[in-house]
C-alpha positions in Angstrom: -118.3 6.9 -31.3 -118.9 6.5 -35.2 -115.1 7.7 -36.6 -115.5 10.4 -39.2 -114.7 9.9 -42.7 -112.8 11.7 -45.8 -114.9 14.0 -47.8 -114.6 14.4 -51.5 -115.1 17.6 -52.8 -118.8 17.8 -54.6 -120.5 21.1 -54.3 -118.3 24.0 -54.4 -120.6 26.0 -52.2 -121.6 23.7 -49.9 -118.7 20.8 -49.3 -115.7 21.4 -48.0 -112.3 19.5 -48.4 -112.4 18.4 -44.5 -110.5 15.2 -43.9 -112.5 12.7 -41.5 -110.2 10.3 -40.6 -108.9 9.2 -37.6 -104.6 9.1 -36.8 -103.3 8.5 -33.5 -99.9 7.8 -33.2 -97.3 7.5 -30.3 -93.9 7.5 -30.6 -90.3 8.7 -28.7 -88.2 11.3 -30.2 -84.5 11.0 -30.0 -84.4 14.6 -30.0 -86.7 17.8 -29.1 -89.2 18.4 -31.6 -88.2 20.9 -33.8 -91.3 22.8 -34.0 -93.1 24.1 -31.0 -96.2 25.5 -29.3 -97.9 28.4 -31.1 -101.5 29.6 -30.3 -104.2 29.1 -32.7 -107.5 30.9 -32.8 -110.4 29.1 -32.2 -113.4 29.2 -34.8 -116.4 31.7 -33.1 -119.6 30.1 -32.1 -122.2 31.2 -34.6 -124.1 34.2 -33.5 -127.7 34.3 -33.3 -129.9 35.7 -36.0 -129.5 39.5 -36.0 -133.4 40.6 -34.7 -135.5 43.3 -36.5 -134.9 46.7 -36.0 -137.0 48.5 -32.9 -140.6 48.7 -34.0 -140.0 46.1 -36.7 -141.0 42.5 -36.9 -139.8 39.5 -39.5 -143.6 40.6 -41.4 -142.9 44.3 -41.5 -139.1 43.6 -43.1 -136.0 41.6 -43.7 -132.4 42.2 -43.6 -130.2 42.3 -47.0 -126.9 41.9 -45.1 -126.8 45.0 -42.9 -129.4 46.4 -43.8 -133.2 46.2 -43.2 -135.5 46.7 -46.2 -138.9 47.4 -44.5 -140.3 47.3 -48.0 -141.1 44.2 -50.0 -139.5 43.1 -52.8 -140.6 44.7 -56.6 -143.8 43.2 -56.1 -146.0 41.4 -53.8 -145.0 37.1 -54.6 -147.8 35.5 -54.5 -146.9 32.0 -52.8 -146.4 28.7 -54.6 -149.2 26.1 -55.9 -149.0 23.1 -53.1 -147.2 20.8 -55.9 -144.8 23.0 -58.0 -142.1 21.3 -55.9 -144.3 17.8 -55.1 -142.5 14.6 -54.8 -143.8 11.9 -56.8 -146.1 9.7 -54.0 -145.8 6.2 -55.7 -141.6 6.5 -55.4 -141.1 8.4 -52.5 -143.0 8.6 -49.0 -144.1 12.2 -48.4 -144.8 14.8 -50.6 -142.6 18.3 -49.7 -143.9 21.6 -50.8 -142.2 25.0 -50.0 -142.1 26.5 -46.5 -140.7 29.6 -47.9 -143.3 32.6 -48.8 -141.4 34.5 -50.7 -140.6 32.1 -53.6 -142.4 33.7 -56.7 -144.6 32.1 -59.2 -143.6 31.6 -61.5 -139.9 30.6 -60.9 -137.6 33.4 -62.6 -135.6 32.5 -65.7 -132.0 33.3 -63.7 -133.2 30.8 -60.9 -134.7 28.1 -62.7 -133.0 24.4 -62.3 -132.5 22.9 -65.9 -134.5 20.7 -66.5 -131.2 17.9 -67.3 -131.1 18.0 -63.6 -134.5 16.9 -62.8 -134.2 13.2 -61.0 -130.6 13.7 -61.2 -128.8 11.9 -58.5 -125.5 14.7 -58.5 -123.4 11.1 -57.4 -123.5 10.5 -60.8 -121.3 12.9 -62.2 -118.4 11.8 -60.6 -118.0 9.9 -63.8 -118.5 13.2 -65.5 -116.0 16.1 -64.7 -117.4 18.4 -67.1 -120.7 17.9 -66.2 -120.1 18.0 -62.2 -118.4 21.8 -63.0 -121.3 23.1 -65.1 -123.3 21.6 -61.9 -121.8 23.3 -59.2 -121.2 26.7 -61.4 -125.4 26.9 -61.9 -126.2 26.0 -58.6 -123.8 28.7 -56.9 -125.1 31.4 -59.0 -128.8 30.1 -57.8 -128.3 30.0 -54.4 -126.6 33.7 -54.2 -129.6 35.3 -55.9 -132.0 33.3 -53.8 -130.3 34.1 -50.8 -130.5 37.9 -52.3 -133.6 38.3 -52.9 -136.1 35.4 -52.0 -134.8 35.6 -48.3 -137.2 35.9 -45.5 -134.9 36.4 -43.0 -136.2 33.7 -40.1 -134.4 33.2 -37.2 -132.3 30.5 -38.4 -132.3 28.3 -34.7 -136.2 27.5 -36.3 -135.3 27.1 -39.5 -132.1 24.4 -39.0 -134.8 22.3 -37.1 -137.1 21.9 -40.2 -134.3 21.7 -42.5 -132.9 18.8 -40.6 -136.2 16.9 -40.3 -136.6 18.0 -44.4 -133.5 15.9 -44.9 -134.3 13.0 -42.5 -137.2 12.6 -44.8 -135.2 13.0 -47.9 -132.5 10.6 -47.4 -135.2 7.8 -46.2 -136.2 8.2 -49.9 -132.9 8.0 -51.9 -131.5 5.0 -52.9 -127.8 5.9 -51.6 -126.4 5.0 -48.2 -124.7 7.8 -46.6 -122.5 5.6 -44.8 -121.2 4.5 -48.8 -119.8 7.7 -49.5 -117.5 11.1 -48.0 -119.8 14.0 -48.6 -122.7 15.4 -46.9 -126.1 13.9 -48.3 -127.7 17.2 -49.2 -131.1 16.7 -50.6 -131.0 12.8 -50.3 -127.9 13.3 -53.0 -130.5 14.5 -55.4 -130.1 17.6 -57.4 -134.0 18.6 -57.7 -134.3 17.8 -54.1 -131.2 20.0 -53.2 -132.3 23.0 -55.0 -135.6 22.8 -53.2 -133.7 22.8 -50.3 -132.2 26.1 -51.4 -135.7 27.6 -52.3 -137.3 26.4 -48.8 -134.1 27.2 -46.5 -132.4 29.9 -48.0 -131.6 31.0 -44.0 -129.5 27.9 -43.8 -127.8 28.1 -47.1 -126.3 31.6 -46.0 -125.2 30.5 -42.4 -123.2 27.9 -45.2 -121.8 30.1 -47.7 -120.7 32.5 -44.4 -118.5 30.0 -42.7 -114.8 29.3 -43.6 -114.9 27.1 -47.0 -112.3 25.3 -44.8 -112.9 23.1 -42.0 -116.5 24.8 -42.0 -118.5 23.5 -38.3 -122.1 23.1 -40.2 -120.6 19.6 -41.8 -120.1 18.1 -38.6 -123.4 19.6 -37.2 -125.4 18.2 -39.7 -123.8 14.9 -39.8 -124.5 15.0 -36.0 -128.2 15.6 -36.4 -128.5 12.9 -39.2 -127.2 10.2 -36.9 -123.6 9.3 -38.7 -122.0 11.0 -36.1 -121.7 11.3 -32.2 -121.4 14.7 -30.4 -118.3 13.5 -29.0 -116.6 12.7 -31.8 -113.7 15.1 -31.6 -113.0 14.2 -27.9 -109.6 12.9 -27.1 -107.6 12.0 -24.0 -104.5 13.4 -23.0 -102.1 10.8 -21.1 -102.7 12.7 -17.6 -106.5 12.0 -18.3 -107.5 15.4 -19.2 -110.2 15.7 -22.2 -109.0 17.8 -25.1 -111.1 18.7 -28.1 -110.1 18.6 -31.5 -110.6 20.7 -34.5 -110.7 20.1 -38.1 -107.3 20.8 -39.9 -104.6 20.8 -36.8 -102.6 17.5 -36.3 -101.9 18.1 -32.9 -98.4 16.4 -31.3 -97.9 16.6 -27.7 -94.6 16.5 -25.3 -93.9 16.2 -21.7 -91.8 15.2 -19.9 -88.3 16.5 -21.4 -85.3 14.9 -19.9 -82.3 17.8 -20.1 -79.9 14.8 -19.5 -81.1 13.1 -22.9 -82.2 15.5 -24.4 -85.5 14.7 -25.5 -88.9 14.4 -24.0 -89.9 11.0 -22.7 -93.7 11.5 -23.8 -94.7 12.2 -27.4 -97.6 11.4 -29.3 -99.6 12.8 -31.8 -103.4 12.9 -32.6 -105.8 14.6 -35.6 -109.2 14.4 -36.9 -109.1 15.8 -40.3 -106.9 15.4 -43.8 -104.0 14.5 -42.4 -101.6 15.0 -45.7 -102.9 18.8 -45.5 -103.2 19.1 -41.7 -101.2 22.0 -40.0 -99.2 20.8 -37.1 -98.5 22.3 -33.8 -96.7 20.9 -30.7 -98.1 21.5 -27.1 -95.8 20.9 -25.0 -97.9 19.8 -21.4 -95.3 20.8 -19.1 -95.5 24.3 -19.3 -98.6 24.9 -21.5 -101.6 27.1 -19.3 -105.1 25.7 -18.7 -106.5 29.0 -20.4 -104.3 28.6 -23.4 -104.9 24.7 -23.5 -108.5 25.4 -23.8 -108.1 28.4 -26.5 -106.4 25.8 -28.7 -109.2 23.2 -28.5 -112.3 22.6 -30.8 -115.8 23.1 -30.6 -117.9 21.2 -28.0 -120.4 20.0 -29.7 -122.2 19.0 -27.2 -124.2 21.6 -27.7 -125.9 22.2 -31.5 -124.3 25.8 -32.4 -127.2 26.9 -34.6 -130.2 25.9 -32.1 -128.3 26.6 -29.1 -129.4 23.0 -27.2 -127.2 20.5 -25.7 -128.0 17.2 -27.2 -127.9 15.2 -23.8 
């Protein structure tokens, strides 16, 4: 199982401040934990794409959060020249062009990429604080107007498949490892290539900016799907044998065993995936604990892809 790693903050939108490192401890308390078992909610599954209305189909209409607009936008957009977003073929294996028909042409002023940006590896402005905020600023306020109105709406257990395979074929062509650095490689770590991605999967880009900024589940689905991590990577073993599944910002420490003659339990041990210095902590004590409310405190199987709804063995 590939052992997750610490994200840095990059993209206000789109990376979250998730730890991914691994701490397992196990140790013997001279006295009962102070702090003890308290339920936590687990994060919902993602719900499938909301389908058109009766008598409506994704060509007759779209939704614009609640509601369906069976009218197109202002005016009919015609749909984009094959290589207004071509990748140069003599540096970079396949040539991309949009698969979104609603992108106009041309590219509105208030959505345009500068052009400073253009072969920009975003890496680079780590070096460059300034820079990286002006960066993150512009591209949030272009995704939430492409998301508004250049949306088409597809059912986004189609689109997550192409946008995977989109950044397969993305990262093959950028210089940088993955495995060199803590953030997701959106776009190959490119900034042109990233806001194409926004332009061409504007369905996935929502599904991101809807989920808790905070240990959000689309990081570890797409890390999963680009190959750095295992669908099992948040599986744990309880002493007994029992699996247990752990989620992103809980440092979890477990007690059994409690000796009333000592006065302390004669199993504890402690266990988290995530940022460990910002990671809440809870105490499950396994002698009195419920299967039901064991389960409710776990993490999500990812076994099973959340956005496409198939197990991956």
């Amino acid at each position: 199982m590939l052992r997750k790693k610490i994200w840095i903050p990059i993209l206000c939108v789109f990376v979250i401040a998730m730890g991914c490192g691994l701490f397992y401890g196990r140790k013997v308390a001279n006295q009962e934990p102070v702090k003890v078992y308290k339920p936590v909610e687990v994060s919902k599954q993602p719900v499938a794409p909301k389908p058109p209305p009766p008598g409506e189909t994704y060509e007759t209409g779209h939704w614009h959060g609640d509601e369906w607009h069976s009218e197109p936008h202002k005016t009919p957009l015609p749909l984009l020249p094959a290589d207004i977003f071509a990748i140069d073929t003599e540096k970079h294996s396949r040539t991309f062009v949009s698969f979104n028909p609603l992108i106009p042409n041309p590219i509105p002023e208030h959505v345009q990429m500068p052009p400073k940006w253009q072969d920009w590896y975003y890496m680079e402005a780590y070096a460059e604080p300034a820079e990286l905020a002006k960066y993150e600023q512009r591209l949030e306020e272009i995704t939430r107007y492409i998301i508004q109105d250049y949306n088409p709406g597809r059912p986004l257990q189609d689109m997550w498949v192409e946008f995977i395979e989109t950044e397969r074929q993305l990262m093959a062509d950028s210089p940088y490892d993955e495995e060199n650095f803590g953030i997701p490689s959106l776009g190959g770590y490119r900034a042109d290539w990233l806001y194409q991605q926004i332009w061409n999967f504007p369905e996935v880009f929502e599904m991101i900016l809807s989920e808790e900024k905070e240990n959000a589940m689309w990081v570890n689905v797409f890390h999963i799907d680009m190959g750095y991590l295992e669908p099992d990577w948040n599986v744990f073993y309880l002493h007994d044998g029992r699996e247990f599944r752990t989620r992103d910002g809980y440092r979890y420490e477990f007690v059994s065993g409690y000796n009333e003659d000592k006065g302390y339990y004669r199993n504890t041990y402690s266990f988290a995936y995530g940022d460990i210095q910002n990671a809440e902590t809870i105490t499950v004590n396994l002698d009195t604990i419920s299967e039901t409310e064991l389960e409710r405190i776990q993490g999500y199987n990812y076994e099973i892809n959340p956005y496409t709804q198939k197990p991956y063995f």
